[in-house]
C-alpha positions as CSV (number, residue, x, y, z in Angstrom):
1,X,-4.5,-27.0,13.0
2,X,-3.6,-26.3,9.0
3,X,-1.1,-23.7,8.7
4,X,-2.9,-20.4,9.1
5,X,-2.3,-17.7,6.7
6,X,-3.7,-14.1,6.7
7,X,-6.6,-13.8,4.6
8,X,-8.2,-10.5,5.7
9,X,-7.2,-8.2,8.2
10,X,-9.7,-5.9,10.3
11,X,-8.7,-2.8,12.6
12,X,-11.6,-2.6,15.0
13,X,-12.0,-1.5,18.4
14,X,-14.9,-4.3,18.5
15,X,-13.0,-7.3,18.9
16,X,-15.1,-10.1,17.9
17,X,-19.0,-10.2,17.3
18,X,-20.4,-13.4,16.0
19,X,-22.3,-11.9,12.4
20,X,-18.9,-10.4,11.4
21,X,-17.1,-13.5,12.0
22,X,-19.6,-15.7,10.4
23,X,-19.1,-13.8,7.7
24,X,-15.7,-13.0,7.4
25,X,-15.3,-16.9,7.5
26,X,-17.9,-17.8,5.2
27,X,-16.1,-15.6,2.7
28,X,-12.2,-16.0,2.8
29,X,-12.4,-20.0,5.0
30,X,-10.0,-18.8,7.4
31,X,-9.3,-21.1,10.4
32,X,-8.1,-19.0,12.8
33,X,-9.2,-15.0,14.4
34,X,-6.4,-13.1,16.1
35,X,-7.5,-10.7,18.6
36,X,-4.1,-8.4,18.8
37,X,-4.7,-6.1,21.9
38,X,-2.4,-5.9,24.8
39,X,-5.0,-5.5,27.6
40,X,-7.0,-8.2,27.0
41,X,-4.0,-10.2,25.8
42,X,-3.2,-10.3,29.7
43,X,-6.3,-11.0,30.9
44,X,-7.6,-14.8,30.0
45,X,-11.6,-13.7,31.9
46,X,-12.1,-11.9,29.1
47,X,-11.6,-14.1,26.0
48,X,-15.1,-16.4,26.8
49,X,-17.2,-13.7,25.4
50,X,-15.1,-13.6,22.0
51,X,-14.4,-17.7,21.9
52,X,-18.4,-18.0,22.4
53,X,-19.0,-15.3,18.8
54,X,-16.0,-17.6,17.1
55,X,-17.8,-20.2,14.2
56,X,-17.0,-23.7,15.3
57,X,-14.1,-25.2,14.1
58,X,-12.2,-21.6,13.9
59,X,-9.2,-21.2,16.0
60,X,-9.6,-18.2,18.4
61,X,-6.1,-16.5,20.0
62,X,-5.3,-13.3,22.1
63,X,-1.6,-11.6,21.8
64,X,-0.1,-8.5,22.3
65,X,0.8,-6.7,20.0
66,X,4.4,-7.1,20.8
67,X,3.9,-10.8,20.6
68,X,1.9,-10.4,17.2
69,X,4.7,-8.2,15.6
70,X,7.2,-11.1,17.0
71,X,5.6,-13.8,15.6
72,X,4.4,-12.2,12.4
73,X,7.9,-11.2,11.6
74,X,9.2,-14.8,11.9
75,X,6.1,-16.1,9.9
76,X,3.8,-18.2,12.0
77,X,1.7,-18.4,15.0
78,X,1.5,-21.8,15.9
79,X,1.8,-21.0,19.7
80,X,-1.1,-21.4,22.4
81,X,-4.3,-22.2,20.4
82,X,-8.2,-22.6,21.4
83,X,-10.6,-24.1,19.0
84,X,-14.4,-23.2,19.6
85,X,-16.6,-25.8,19.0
């Protein structure tokens, strides 16, 4: 995976839903959608729905937002990736 770097940032109790990303992506390229929400962070049966709405080739990953403010601080997120596609 190319270094990913944050091109657009959403606050959305949504989560992912394939016509945003689609077009998100089509506008900024990114490579990679962070889902940043503690419950579903926990509970791996409910990232399929999200990873299915994900464009292929697009990283998808699910943190906490502790985890998120840890990793964003120290400038990466190369930990525990899924691709779609």
């Amino acid at each position: 995976m190319a270094q990913p770097k944050i091109l657009l940032t959403r606050i959305d109790d949504r989560f992912i839903y394939g016509q945003d990303v689609e077009l998100w992506n089509e506008a900024v390229g990114s490579n990679l959608v962070l889902i940043v929400n503690d419950e579903i962070a926990a509970d791996s049966r409910k990232w399929a729905p999200m990873r299915v709405a994900t464009p292929e080739g697009v990283w998808t990953r699910f943190f906490s937002v502790q985890r998120t403010v840890d990793i964003t601080h120290h400038g990466g997120v190369a930990h525990g990736c899924t691709r779609a596609g």
